[in-house]
Backbone as a ProteinNet text record, in pm:
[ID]
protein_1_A
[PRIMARY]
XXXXXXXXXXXXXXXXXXXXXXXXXXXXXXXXXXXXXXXXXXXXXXXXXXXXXXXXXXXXXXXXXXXXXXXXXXXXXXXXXXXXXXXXXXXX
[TERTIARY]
82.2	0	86.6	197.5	263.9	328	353	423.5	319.6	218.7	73.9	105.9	53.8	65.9	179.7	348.2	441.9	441.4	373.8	365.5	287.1	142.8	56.9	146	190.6	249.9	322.1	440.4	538	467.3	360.2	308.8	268.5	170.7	112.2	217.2	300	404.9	457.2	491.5	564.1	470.1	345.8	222.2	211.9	204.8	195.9	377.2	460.3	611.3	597.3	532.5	536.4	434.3	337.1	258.1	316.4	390.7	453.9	550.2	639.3	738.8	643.2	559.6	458.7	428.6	403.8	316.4	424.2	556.7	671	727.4	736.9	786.6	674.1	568.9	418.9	460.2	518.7	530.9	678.2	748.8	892.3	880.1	788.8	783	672.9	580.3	486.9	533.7	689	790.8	826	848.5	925	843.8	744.2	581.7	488.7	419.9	343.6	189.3	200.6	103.6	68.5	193.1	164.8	141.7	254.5	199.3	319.1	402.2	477.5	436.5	475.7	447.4	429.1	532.8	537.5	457.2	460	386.5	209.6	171.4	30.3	24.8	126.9	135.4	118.8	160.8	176.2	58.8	29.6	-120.6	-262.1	-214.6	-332.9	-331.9	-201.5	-212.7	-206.3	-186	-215.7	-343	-421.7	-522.9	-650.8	-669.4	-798.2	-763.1	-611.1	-629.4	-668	-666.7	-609.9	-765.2	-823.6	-986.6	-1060.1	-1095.3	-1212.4	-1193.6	-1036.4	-968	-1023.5	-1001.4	-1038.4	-1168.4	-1256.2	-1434	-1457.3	-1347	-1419.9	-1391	-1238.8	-1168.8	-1296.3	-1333.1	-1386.4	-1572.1	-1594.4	-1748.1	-1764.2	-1644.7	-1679.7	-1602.2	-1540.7	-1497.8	-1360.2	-1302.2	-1140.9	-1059.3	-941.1	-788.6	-862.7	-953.8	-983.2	-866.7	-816.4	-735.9	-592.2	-561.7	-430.1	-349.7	-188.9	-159.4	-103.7	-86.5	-45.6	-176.9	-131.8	-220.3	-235.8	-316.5	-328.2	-423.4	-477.4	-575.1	-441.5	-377.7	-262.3	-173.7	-129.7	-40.5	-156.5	-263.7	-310.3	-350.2	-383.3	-328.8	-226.8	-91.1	33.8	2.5	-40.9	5.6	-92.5	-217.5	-275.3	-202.7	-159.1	-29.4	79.6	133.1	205.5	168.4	70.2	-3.3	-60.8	-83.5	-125.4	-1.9	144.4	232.3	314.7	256	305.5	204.8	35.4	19.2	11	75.9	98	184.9	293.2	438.3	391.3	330.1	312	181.8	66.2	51.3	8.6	99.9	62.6	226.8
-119.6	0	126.1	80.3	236.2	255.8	131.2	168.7	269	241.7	221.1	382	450.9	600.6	655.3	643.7	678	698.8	566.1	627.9	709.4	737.5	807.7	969	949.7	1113.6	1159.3	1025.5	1078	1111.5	1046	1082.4	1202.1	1225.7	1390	1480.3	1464.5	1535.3	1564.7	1502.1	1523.1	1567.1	1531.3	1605.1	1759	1785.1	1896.4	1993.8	1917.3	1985.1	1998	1953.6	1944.5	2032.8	2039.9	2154.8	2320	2300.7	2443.5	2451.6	2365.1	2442.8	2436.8	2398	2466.7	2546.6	2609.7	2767.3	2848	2820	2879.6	2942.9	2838.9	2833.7	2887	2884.2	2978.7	3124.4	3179.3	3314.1	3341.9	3249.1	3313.2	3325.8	3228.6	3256.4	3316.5	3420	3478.6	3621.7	3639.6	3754.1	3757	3608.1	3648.2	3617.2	3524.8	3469	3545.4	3669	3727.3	3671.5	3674.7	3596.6	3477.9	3391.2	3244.6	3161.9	3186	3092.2	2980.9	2998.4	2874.5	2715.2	2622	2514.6	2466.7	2547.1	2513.2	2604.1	2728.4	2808.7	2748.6	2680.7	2637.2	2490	2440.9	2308	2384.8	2467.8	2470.7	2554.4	2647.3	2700.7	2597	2491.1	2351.5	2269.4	2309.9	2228.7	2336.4	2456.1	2530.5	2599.9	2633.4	2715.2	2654.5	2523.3	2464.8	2489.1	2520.1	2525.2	2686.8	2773.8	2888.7	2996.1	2872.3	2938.7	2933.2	2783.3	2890.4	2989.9	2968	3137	3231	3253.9	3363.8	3423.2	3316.4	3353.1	3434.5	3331	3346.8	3555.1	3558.6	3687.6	3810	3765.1	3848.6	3818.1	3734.9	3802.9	3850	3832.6	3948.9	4066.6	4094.1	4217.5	4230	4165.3	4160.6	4154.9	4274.1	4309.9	4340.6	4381.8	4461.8	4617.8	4599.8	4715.3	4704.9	4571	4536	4478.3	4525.5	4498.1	4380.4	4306.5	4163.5	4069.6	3944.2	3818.7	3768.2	3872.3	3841	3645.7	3606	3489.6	3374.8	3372.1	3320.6	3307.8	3422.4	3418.6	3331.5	3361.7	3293.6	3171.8	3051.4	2936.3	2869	2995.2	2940	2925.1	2965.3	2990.1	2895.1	2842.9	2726.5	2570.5	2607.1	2483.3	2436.8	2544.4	2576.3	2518.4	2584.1	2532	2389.8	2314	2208.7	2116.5	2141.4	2059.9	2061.3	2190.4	2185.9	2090.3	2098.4	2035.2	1872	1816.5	1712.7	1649.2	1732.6	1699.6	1685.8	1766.2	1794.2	1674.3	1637.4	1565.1	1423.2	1425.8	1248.3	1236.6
0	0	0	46.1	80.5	-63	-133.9	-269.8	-360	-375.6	-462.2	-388.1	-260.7	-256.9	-301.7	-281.7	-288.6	-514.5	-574.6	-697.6	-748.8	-703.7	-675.2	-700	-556.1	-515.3	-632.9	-682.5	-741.6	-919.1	-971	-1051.4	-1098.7	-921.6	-945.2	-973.9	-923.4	-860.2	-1025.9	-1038	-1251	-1289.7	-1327.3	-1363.6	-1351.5	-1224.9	-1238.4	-1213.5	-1209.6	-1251.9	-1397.6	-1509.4	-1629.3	-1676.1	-1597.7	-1633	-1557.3	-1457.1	-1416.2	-1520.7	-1634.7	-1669	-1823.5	-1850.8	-1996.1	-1911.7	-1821.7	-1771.6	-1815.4	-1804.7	-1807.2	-1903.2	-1979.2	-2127.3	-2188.2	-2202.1	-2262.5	-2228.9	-2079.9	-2022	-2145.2	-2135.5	-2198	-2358.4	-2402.6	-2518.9	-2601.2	-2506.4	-2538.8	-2593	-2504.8	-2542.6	-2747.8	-2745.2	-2859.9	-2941.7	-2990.2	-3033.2	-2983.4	-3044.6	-3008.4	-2997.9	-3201.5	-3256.9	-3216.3	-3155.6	-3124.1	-3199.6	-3356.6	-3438.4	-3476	-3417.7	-3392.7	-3304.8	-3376.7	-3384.4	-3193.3	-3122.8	-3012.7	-2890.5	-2939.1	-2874	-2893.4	-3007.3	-3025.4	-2918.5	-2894.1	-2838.6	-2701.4	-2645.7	-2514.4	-2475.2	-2575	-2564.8	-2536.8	-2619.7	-2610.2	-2445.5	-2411	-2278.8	-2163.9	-2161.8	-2088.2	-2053.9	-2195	-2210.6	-2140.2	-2121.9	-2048.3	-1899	-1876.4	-1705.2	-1675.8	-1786.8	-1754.9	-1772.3	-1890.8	-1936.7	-1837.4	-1739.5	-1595.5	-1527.2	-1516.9	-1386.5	-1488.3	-1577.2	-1665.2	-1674.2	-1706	-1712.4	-1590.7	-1463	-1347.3	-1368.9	-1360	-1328.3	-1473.9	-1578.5	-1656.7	-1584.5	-1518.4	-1520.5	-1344.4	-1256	-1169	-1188.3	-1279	-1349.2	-1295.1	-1240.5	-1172.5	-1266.1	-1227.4	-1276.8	-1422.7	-1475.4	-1574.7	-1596.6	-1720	-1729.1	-1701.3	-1627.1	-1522.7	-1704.1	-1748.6	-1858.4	-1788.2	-1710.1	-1651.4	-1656.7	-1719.4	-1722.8	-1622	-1538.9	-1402.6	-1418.7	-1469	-1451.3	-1464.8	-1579.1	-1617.4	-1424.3	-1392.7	-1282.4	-1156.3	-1142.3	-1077.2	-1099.3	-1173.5	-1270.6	-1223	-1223.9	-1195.5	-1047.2	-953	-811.5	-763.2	-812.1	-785.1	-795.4	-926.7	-962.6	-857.7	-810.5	-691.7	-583	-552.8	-434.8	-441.5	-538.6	-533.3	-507.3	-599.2	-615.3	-432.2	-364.8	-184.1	-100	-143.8	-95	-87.4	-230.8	-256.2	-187.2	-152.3	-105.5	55.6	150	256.7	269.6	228.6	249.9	207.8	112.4	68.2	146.4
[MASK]
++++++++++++++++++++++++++++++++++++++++++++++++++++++++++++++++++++++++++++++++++++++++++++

């Protein structure tokens, strides 16, 4: 049993390390890919954009960080990610 959690953990755990460094690489290469029409910027858009579209609805229909030139929904996305990959560690 303890193996069966320990792969568990270590699964999530890459899971979402693999989704913090596409959050990453989406932020670094949004600099030089504006348009986003490179082959890789569309790949990382496809696996980022479903985590990033409810924060968003949520942040556009109670009218939050309207006007803010930071992807504020995006940064918060990331800091959920975060927070999930601490509380994975802390308690599984």
């Amino acid at each position: 049993m303890v193996y069966v959690i320990y792969f568990v953990k270590q699964t999530v755990l890459a899971l979402l390390g693999l989704l913090d460094f596409a959050m990453l690489l989406r932020a670094i290469l949004s600099w030089f890919d504006q348009l986003g029409e490179s082959k890789i910027s569309m790949f990382l858009y496809a696996i980022t954009e479903p985590l990033i579209l409810p924060i968003r609805r949520l942040c556009n229909k109670m009218n939050w960080f309207q006007g803010t030139p930071l992807d504020m929904p995006f940064m918060l996305t990331l800091i959920v990610i975060l927070v999930l990959q601490t509380l994975v560690e802390v308690l599984l």
